[in-house]
C-alpha positions in Angstrom: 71.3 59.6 224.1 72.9 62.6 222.9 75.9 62.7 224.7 76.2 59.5 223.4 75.7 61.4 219.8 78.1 64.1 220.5 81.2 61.6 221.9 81.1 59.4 218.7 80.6 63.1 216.8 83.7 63.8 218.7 85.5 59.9 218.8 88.9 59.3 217.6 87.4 58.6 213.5 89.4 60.8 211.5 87.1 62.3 209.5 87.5 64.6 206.7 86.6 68.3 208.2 88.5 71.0 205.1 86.2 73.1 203.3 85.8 72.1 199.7 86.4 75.4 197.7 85.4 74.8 194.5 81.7 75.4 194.4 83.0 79.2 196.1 85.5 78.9 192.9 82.8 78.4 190.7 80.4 80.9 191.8 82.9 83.3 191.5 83.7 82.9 188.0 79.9 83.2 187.6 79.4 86.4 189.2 82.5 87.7 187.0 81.0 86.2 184.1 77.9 88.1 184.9 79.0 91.3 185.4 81.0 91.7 182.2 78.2 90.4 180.2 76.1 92.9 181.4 78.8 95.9 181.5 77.9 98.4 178.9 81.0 99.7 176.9 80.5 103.2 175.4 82.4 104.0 173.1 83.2 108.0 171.4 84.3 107.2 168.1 86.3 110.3 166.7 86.8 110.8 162.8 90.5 111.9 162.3 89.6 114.6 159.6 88.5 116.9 162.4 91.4 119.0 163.8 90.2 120.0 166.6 91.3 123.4 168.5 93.7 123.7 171.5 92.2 125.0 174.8 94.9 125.5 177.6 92.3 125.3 180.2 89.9 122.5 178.7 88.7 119.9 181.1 88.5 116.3 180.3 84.5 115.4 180.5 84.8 112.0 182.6 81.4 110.5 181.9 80.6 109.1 178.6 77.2 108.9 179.0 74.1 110.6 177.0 76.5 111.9 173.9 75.3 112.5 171.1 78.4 113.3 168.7 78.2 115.4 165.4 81.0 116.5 163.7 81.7 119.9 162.1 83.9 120.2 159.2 86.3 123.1 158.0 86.5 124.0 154.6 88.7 121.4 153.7 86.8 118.7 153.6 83.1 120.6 153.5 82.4 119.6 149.7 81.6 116.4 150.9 79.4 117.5 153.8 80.1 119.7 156.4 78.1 117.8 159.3 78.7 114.3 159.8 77.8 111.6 162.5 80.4 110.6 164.9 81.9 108.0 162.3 82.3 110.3 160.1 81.0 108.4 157.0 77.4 109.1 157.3 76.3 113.1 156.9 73.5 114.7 157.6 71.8 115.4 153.8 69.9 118.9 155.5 69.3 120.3 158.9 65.8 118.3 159.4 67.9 115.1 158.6 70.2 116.3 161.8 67.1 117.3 163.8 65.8 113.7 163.3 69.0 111.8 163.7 69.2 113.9 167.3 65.7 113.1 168.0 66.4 109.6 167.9 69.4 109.4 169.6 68.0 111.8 172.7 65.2 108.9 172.7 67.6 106.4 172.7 69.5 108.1 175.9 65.9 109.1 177.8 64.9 105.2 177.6 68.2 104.5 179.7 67.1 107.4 182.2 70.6 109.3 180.9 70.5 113.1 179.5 71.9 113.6 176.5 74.4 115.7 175.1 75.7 117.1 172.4 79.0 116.4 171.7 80.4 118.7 169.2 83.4 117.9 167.7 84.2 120.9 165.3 87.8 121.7 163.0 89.7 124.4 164.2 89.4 125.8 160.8 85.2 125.9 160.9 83.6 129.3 161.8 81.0 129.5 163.9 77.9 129.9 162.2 77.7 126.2 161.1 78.2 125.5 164.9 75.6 128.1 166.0 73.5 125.9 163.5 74.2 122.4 164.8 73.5 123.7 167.9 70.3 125.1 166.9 69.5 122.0 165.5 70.2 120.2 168.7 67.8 122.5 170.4 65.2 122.1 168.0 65.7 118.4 168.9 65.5 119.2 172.4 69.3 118.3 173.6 70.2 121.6 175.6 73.3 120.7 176.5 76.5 121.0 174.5 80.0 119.9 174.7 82.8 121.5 173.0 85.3 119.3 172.1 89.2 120.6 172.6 92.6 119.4 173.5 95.1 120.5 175.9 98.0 119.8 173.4 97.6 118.4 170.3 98.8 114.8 170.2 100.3 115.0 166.5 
């Protein structure tokens, strides 16, 4: 009986045996669907008022991940606030206004499992007691780590 299966299996009928590719087609797209919806994109924005310094031996920072950006103005452009969030519109009113603003983005970062970091983008004009203070702040806040931001040439 089931060789008698297995020879009309096997009998001259010209069946049909390719391999239809589009359901592998479609799950494909779905996978790359999937994955760029769920790709997070994080983005530094940097205010173009801040002239940063050159460092010959500054390293690029490769991961993106946990910063928390404030930007520290020279005297140029300290009349209308010399510390600023990283879009440069928004400043910090007083210290305790940075402290909070810190606070809440460290949470932010500690709910994703990430540490965060200070990223401190200061003018090459600024001295540093108003970094010594953002940085105080930032500890105060409870972000110990700091980044200093620099350029190996400037990109005028």
């Amino acid at each position: 009986m089931a060789s008698t299966k297995l020879r009309a299996a096997q009998g001259g009928e010209e069946d049909d045996t390719q391999v239809d590719m589009s359901p592998m087609i479609d799950m494909v797209f779905l996978l790359l669907i999937f994955f760029l919806v769920n790709a997070t994109l994080i983005i530094v924005k940097m205010d173009k008022r801040v002239k940063v310094p050159i460092a010959k031996h500054s390293i690029k920072q490769e991961s993106k991940l946990g910063r928390i950006v404030i930007n520290v103005y020279g005297d140029k452009h300290a009349a209308d606030g010399r510390f600023r969030m990283e879009d440069g519109t928004t400043r910090f009113e007083d210290d305790e206004a940075m402290v909070e603003y810190i606070k809440e983005e460290k949470q932010k970062w500690d709910e994703r499992g990430v540490t965060s970091r200070i990223h401190l983008r200061g003018d090459e004009g600024v001295t540093f007691t108003y970094v010594r203070r953002a940085i105080r702040n930032a500890a105060e806040a409870g972000v110990n780590e700091v980044i200093f931001v620099s350029l190996f040439l400037r990109n005028d």
